[in-house]
KEVEX-596558 format. One record per atom (N, C-alpha, C): residue in three letters; x, y negated, z. Coordinates in steps of 0.1 Angstrom, whole numbers, plus 5000, padded with zeros to 4 digits. Example, Ala and Ser with C-alpha at 12.3 -4.5 7.8 and 13.67 -1.06 7.14 Angstrom:
# KEVEX-596558
ALA513250575078 ALA512350455078 ALA513250335078 SER512850225071 SER513750115071 SER512950005079 
END
This chain:
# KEVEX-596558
UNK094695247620 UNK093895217632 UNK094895207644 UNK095995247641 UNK097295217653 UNK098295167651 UNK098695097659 UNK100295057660 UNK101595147655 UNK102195117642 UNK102995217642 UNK104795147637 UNK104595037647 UNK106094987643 UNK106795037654 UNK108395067652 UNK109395107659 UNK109395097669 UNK109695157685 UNK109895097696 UNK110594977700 UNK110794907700 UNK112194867710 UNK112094857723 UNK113294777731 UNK113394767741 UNK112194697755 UNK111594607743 UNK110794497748 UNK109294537747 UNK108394447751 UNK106794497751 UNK105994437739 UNK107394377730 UNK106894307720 UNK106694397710 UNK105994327700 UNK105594477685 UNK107194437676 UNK107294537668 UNK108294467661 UNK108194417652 UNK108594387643 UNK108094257623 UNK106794397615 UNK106494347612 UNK105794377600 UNK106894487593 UNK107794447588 UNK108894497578 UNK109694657582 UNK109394617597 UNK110194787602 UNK108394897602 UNK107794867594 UNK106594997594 UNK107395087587 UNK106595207591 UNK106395307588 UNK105695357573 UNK106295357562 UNK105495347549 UNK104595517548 UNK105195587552 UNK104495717551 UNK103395707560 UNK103595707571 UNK102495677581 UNK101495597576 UNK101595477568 UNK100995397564 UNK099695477556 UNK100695567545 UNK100195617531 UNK098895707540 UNK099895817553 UNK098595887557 UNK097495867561 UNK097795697568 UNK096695697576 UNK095995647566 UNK095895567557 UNK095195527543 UNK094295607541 UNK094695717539 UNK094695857530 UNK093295937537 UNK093595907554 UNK092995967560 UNK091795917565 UNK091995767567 UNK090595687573 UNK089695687561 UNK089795707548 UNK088895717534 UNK088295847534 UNK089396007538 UNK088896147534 UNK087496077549 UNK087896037559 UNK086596087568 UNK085296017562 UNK085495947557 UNK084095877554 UNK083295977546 UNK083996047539 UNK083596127529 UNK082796207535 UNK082996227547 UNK082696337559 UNK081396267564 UNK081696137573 UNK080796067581 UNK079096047571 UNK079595997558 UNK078295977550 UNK077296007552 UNK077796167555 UNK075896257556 UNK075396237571 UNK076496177583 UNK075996137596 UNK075296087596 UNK075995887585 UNK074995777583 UNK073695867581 UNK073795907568 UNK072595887558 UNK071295977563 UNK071796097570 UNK070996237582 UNK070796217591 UNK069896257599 UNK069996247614 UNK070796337617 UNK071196397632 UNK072296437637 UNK071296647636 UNK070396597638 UNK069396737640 UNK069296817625 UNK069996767613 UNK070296867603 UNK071096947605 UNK072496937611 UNK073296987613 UNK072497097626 UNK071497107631 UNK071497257638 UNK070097277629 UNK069497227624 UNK068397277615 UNK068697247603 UNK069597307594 UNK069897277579 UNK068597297569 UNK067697407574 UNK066697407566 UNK065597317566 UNK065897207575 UNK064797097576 UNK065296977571 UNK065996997564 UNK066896857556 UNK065896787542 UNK065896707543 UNK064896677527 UNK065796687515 UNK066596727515 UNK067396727503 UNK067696917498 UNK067296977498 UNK067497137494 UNK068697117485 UNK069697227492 UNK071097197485 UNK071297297471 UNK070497267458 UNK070297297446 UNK071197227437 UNK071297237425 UNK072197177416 UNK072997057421 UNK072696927419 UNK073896857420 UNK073996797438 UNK072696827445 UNK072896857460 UNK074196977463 UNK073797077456 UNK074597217462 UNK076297167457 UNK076597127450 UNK077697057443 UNK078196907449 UNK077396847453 UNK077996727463 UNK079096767472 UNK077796877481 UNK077696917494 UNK079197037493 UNK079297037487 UNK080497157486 UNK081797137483 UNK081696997474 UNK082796947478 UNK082696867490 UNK082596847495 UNK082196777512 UNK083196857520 UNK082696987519 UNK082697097529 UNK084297157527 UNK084297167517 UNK085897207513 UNK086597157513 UNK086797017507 UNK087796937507 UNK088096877516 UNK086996787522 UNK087096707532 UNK086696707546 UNK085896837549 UNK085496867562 UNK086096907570 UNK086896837583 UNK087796837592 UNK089396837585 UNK089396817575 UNK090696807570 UNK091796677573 UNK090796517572 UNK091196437573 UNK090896357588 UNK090096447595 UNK090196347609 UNK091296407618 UNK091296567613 UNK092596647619 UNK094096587617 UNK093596537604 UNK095296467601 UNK095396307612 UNK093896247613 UNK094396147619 UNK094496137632 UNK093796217640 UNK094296277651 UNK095796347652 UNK096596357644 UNK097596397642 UNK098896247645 UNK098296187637 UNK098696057637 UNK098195917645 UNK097595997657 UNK097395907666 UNK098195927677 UNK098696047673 UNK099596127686 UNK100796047684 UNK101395997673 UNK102095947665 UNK102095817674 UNK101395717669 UNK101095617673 UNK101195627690 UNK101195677697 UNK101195727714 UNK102595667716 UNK103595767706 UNK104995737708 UNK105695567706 UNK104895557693 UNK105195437684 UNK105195307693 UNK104095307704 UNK103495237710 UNK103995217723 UNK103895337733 UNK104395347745 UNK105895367746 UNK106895417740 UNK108095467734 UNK108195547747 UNK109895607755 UNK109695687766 UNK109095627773 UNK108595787787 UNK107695727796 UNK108495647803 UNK110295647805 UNK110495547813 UNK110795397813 UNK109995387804 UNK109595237797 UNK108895197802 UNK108795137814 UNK107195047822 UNK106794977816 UNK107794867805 UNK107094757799 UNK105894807789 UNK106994867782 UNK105494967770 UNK104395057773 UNK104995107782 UNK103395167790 UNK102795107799 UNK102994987799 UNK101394907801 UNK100494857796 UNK101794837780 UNK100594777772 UNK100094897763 UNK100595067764 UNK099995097760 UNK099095177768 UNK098995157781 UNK097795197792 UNK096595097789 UNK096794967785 UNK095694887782 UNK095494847766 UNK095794897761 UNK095694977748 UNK094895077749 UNK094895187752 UNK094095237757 UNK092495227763 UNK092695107773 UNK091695097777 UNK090495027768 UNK091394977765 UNK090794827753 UNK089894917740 UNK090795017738 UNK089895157726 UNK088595217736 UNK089595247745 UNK087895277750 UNK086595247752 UNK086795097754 UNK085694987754 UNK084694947737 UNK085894947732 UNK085694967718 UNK084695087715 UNK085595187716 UNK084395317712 UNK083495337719 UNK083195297734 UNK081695277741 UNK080695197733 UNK081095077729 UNK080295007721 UNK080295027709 UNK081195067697 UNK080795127690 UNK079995217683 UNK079895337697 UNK079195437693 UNK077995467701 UNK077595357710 UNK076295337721 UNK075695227706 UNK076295127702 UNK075395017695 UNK075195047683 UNK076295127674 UNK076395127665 UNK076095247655 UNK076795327663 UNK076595497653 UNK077395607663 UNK076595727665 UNK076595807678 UNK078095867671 UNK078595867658 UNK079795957657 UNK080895927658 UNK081195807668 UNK082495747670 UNK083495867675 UNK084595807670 UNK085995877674 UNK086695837686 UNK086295697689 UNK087495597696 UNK087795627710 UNK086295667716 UNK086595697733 UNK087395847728 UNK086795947720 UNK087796037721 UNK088896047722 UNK089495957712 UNK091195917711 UNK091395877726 UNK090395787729 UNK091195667743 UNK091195807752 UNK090595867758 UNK090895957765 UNK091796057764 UNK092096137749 UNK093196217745 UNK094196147749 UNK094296017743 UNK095795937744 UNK096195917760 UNK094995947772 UNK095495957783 UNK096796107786 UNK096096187781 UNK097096297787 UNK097796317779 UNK097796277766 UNK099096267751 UNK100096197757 UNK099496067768 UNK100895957770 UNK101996027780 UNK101496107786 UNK102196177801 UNK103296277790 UNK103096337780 UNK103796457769 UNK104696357757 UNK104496167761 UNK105696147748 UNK107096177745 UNK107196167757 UNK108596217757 UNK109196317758 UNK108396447755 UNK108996527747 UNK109896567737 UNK110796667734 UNK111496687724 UNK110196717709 UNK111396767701 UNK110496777689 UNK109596917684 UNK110897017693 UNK110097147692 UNK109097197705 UNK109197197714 UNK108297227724 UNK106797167722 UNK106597007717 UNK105797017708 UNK105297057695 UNK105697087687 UNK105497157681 UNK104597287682 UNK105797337688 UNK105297477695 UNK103897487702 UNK103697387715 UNK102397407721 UNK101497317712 UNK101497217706 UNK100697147696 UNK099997277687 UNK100697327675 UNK100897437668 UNK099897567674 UNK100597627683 UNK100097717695 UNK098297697697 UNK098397617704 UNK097297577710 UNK096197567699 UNK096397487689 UNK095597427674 UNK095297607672 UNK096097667667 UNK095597787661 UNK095497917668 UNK095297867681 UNK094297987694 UNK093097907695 UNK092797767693 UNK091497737694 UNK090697747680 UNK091597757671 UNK091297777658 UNK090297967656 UNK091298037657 UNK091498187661 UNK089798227668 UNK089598127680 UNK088498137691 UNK087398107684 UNK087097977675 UNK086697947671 UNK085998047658 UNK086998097651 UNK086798167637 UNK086098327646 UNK086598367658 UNK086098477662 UNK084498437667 UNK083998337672 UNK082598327680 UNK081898327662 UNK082398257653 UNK081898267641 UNK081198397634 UNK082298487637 UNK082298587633 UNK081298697643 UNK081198687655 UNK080498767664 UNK078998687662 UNK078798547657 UNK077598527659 UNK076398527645 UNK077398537640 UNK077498577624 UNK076498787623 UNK076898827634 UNK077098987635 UNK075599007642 UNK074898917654 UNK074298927664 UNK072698947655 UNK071498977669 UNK070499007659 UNK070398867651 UNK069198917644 UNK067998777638 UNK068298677646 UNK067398717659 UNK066698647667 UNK067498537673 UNK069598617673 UNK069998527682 UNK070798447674 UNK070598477662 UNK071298427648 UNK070698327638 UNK069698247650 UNK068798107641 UNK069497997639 UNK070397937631 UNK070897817632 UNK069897687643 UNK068797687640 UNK067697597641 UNK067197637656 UNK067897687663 UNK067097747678 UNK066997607685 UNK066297587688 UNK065997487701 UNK065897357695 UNK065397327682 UNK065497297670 UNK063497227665 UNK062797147671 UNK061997157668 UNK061197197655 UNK060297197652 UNK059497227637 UNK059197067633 UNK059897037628 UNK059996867618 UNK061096727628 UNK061196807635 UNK062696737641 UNK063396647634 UNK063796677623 UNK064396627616 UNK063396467606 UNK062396517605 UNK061496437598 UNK060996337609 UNK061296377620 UNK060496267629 UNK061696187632 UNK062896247636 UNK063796137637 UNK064396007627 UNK064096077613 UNK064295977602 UNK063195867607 UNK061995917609 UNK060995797609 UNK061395717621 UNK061895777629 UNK062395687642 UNK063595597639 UNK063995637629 UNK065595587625 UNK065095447616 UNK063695487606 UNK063495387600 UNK062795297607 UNK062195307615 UNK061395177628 UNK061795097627 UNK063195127626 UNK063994987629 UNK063795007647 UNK064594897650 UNK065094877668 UNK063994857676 UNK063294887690 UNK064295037695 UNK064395157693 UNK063595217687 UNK063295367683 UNK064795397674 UNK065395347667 UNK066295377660 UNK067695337671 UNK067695287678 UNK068595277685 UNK068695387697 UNK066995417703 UNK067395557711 UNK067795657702 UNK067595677688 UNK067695777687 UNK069595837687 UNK069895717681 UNK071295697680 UNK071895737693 UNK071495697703 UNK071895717719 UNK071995837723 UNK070795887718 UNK070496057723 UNK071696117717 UNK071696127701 UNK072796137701 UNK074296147700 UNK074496027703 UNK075495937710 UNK075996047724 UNK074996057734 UNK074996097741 UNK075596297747 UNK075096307736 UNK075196487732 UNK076696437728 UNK076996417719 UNK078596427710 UNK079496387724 UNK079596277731 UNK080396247742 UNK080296387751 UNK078996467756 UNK079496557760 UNK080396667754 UNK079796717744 UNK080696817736 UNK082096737734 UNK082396617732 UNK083996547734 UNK084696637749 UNK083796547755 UNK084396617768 UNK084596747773 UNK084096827772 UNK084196987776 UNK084497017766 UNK084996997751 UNK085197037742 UNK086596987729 UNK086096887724 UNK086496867713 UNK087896747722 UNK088196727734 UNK089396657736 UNK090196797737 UNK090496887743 UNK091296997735 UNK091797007727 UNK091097017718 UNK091297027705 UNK092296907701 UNK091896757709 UNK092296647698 UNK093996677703 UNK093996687716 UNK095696647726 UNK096396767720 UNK095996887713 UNK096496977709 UNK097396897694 UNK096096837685 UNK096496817678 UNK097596667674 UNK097496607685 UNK097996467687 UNK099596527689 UNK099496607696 UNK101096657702 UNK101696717692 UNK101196817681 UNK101796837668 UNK101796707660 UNK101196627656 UNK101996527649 UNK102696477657 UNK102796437668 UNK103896407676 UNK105096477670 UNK105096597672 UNK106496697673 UNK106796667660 UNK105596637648 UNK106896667635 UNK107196557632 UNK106496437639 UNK107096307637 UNK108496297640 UNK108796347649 UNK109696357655 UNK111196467650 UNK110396537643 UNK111096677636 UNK111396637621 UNK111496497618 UNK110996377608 UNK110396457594 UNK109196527597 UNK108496587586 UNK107896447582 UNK107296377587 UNK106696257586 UNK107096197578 UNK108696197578 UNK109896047570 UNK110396137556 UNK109496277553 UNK110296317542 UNK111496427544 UNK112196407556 UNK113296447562 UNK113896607557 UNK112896697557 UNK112496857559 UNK113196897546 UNK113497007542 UNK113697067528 UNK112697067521 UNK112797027507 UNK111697017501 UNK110897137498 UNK111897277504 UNK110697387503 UNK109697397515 UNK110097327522 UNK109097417535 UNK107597287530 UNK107597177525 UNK106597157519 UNK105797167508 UNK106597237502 UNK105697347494 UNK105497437495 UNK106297527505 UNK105597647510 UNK104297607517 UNK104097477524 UNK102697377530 UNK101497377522 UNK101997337511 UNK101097297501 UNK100497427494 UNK101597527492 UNK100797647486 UNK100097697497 UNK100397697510 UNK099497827520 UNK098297707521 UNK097997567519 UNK096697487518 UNK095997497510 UNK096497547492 UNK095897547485 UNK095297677482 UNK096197807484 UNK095497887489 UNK094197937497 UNK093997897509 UNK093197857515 UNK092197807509 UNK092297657506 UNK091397627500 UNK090497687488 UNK091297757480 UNK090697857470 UNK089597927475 UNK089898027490 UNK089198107494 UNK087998047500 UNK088197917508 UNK087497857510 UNK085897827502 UNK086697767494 UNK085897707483 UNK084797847471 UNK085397947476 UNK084798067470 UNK083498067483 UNK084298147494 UNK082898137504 UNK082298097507 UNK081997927505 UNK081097807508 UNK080497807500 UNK080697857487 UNK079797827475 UNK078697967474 UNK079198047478 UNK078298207481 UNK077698127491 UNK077798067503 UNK076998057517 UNK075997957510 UNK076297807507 UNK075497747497 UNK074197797488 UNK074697927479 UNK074297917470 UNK072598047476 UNK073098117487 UNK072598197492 UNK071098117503 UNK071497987509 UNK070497907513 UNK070597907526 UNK069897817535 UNK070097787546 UNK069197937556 UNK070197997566 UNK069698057573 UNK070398227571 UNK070898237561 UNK071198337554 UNK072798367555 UNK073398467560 UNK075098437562 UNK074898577555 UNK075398497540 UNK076098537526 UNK077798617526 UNK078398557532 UNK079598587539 UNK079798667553 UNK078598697557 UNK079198767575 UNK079898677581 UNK079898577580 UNK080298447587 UNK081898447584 UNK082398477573 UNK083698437571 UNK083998307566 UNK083098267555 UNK083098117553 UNK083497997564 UNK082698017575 UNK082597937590 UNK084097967595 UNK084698137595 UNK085698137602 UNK087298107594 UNK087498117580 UNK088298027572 UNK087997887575 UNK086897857577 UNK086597647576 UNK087297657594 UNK087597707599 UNK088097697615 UNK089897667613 UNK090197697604 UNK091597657605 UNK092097487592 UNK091697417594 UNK091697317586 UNK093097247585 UNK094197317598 UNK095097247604 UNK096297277587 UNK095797367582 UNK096897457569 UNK096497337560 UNK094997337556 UNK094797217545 UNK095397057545 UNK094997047561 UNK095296897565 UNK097196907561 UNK097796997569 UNK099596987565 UNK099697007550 UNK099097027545 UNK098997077529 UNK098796957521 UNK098096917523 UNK097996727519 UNK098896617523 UNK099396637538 UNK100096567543 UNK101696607535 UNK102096727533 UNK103296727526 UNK103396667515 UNK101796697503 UNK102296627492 UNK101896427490 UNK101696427501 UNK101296257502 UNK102596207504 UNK103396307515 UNK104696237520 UNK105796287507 UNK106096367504 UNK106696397489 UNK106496317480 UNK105496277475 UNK105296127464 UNK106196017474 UNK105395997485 UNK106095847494 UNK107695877490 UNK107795957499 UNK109595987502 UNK110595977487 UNK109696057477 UNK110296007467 UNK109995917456 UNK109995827459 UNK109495667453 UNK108695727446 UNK107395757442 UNK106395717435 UNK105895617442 UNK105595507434 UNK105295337442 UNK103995367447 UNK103495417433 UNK101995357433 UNK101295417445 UNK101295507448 UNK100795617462 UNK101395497471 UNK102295457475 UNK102295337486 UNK101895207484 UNK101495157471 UNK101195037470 UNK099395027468 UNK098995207465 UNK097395197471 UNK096795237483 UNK097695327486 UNK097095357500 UNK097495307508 UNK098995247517 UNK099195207524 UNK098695067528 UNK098094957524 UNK097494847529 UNK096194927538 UNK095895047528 UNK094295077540 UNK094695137551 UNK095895217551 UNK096195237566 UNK096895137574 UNK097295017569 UNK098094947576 UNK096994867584 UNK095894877579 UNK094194807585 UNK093394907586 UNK093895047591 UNK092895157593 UNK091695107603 UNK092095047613 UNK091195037627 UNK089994917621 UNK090294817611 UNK089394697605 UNK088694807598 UNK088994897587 UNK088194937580 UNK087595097584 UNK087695127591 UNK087095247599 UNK085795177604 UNK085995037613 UNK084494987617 UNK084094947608 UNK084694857596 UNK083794797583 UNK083094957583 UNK083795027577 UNK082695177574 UNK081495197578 UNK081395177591 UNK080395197596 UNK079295067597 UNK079794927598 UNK078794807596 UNK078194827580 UNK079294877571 UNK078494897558 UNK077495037558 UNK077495137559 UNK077195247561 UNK075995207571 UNK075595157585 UNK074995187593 UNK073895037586 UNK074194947582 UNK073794867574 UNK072594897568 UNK072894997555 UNK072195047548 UNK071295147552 UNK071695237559 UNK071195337565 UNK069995337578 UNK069995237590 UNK069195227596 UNK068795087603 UNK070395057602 UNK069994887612 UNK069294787608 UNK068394737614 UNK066994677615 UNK067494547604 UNK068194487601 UNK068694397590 UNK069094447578 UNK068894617574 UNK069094677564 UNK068194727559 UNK068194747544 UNK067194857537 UNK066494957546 UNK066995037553 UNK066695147560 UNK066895267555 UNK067395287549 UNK067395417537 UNK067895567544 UNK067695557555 UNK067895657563 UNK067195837557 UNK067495907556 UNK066996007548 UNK066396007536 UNK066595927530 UNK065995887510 UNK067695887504 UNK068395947505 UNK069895937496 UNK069996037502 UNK069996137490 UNK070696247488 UNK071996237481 UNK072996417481 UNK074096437486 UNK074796357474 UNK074996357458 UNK075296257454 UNK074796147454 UNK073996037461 UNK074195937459 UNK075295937469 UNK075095987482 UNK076095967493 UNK077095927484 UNK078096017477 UNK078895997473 UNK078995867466 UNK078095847461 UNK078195727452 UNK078595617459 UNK078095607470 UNK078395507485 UNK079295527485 UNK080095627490 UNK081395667496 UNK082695607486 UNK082295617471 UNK083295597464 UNK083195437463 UNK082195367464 UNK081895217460 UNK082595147475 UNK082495177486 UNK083395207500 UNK084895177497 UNK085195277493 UNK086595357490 UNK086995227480 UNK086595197468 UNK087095057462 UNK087094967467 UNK086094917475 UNK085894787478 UNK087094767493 UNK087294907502 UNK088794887507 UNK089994897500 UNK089794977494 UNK091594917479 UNK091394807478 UNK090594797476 UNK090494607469 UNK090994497480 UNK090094497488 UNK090494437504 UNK091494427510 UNK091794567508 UNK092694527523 UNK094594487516 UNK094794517504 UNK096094417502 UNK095994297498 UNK094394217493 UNK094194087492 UNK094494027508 UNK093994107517 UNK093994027532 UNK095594007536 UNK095994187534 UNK097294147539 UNK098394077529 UNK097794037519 UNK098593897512 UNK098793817520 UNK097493747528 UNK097893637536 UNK097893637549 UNK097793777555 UNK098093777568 UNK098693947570 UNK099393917584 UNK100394027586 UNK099694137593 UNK098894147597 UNK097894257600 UNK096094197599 UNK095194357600 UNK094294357594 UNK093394257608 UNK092094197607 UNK091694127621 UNK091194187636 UNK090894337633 UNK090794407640 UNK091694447651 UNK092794497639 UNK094194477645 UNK094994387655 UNK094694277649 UNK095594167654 UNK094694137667 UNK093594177671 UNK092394117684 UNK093094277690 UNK092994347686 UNK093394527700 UNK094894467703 UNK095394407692 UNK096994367700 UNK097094277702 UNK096394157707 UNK096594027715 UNK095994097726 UNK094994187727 UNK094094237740 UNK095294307750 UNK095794397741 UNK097194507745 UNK097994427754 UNK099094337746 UNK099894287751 UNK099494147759 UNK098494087758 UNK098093977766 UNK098493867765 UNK098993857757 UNK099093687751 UNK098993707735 UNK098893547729 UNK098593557716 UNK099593567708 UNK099293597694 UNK100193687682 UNK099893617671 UNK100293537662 UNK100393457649 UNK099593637636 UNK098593547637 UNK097793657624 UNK098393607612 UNK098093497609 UNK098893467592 UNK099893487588 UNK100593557579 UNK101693607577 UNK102893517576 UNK103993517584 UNK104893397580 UNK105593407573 UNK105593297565 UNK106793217552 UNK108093187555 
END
């Protein structure tokens, strides 16, 4: 979804040929785990998530098993990594701040995402990412030119004091009475059931609903989850920089990565399955499940070491499948959602808006997931970026850019 060729001197991008192959693999890697995530947004209204017991789907046998790998493997693991690597892309893009040429095209870069994610996630589907990034990437741009450790450090810092905060309100709210301990508070009685039918109307009912909210998430962005993102944008900054990214690092401190992720995940995957198994409303765990799922930043680096360990050391096939989908992350992030929102509510689709439960989701998600392997190194056979791409950077730099790849 970003620009990730070399700086130079000029406001031009540079060839195709000088990418970044790791970056490529992650961002691949990463724009696929979120879908895995997004699915249940499409396929749910947004009011499950504070009334889980009004879901039509009771999370029993191969629901309770969907839903759990969901929750484990892929819940905040992979948008944390790409927020990591958008921080990335900040650098890649603007290079130092005392570069005026590049930071204008990546101030209108910027703005150009922002416009994007307005319409995206006002027309299309309330859980856009994009204005969040365009805004992080305001105060990310003012910290590129930092060294490698001071980011680090407050990137790092920051992530696991809001992590820390987070696993503590978990934990205290986890502790509180009944009364103040309802997931579903303020939560109507069929909330959920009325908004499906609104969703299935078709347009307008299904489009306010999307707005509403559309509307809630941009708040909590703002007073909330941009924090979070500039925290984490400034750590992949630092270790880009610290060239964890290029392989660079001793091969133990990535497996010391990979074990404290997999670890983790162990524990994880234990307490989600008690919390699950125990039912909605019910904290099986004393809320430790909630406050382990608060530190995702261990899983996300835990993946990201052994993605970049295959890259760095030629295993092909890890770059010759993943990387075309990150080299077109920003084309197939929105395909996601035209196919996804398609199916799921927009007045020219089925409507299937709460009738697909937790495995079919998946079943989507994986038929998704092929159909971009498939795509996206047939396109970039004949052209040098994905079309998405090549329209945000003729917008950026302001004049036009040869899409078909040259011979």
């Amino acid at each position: 979804m970003t620009d990730q060729t070399v700086p130079s001197n000029g406001p031009l991008p540079v060839a195709a040929g000088a990418r970044i192959q790791t970056l490529d693999v992650l961002r691949g890697v990463a724009v696929l785990g979120i879908l895995a995530v997004n699915a249940a947004a499409f396929a749910l209204p947004m009011a499950v998530e504070f009334a889980p017991e009004q879901s039509p789907f009771p999370l029993i046998g191969a629901n309770a098993v969907a839903h759990w790998v969901g929750e484990v493997f892929f819940h905040q693991k992979f948008v944390t990594l790409f927020s990591m690597l958008f921080g990335v892309s900040i650098f890649l893009v603007g290079g130092q701040r005392g570069d005026e040429a590049r930071g204008r095209v990546l101030r209108r870069r910027l703005m150009w995402l922002a416009l994007f994610g307005v319409i995206h996630g006002a027309a299309f589907w309330y859980g856009d990412i994009l204005l969040l990034y365009a805004w992080s990437g305001l105060f990310m741009m003012l910290m590129r030119s930092m060294p490698a450790r001071p980011l680090i450090q407050f990137g790092l810092g920051a992530t696991l004091v809001l992590a820390t905060g987070q696993a503590a309100l978990m934990l205290m709210t986890a502790w509180t009475p009944e009364a103040m301990n309802d997931s579903s508070m303020g939560v109507a009685e069929n909330a959920v059931a009325a908004s499906i039918a609104a969703y299935r109307s078709g347009w307008p009912a299904g489009l306010i609903e999307n707005l509403k909210a559309w509307g809630l998430l941009q708040a909590m962005s703002l007073f909330g989850y941009v924090f979070a993102t500039v925290s984490l944008m400034m750590l992949g900054l630092g270790l880009f920089k610290a060239g964890f990214s290029h392989g660079r690092l001793p091969t133990r401190i990535y497996l010391i990565l990979i074990a404290t992720g997999a670890a983790l995940l162990t524990l994880l995957g234990v307490l989600e399955w008690l919390e699950i198994m125990a039912g909605p409303g019910v904290q099986a765990t004393k809320g430790w499940a909630d406050a382990v799922a608060s530190f995702p930043i261990f899983v996300t680096l835990a993946y990201a070491s052994g993605l970049i360990l295959l890259t760095s050391r030629g295993v092909s096939w890890v770059r010759r499948v993943f990387a075309p989908v990150g080299q077109m992350a920003f084309t197939n992030y929105l395909t996601q959602t035209m196919i996804m929102s398609s199916l799921f509510y927009m007045p020219w689709g089925p409507r299937l808006m709460g009738q697909v439960d937790y495995p079919g989701q998946w079943a989507i998600v994986v038929a998704v997931w092929a159909l971009q392997l498939i795509w996206s190194p047939l396109w970039l056979s004949r052209f040098g970026m994905g079309p998405l791409e090549w329209l945000w950077r003729r917008l950026s730099y302001g004049h036009d850019l040869p899409l078909r790849r040259q011979t």
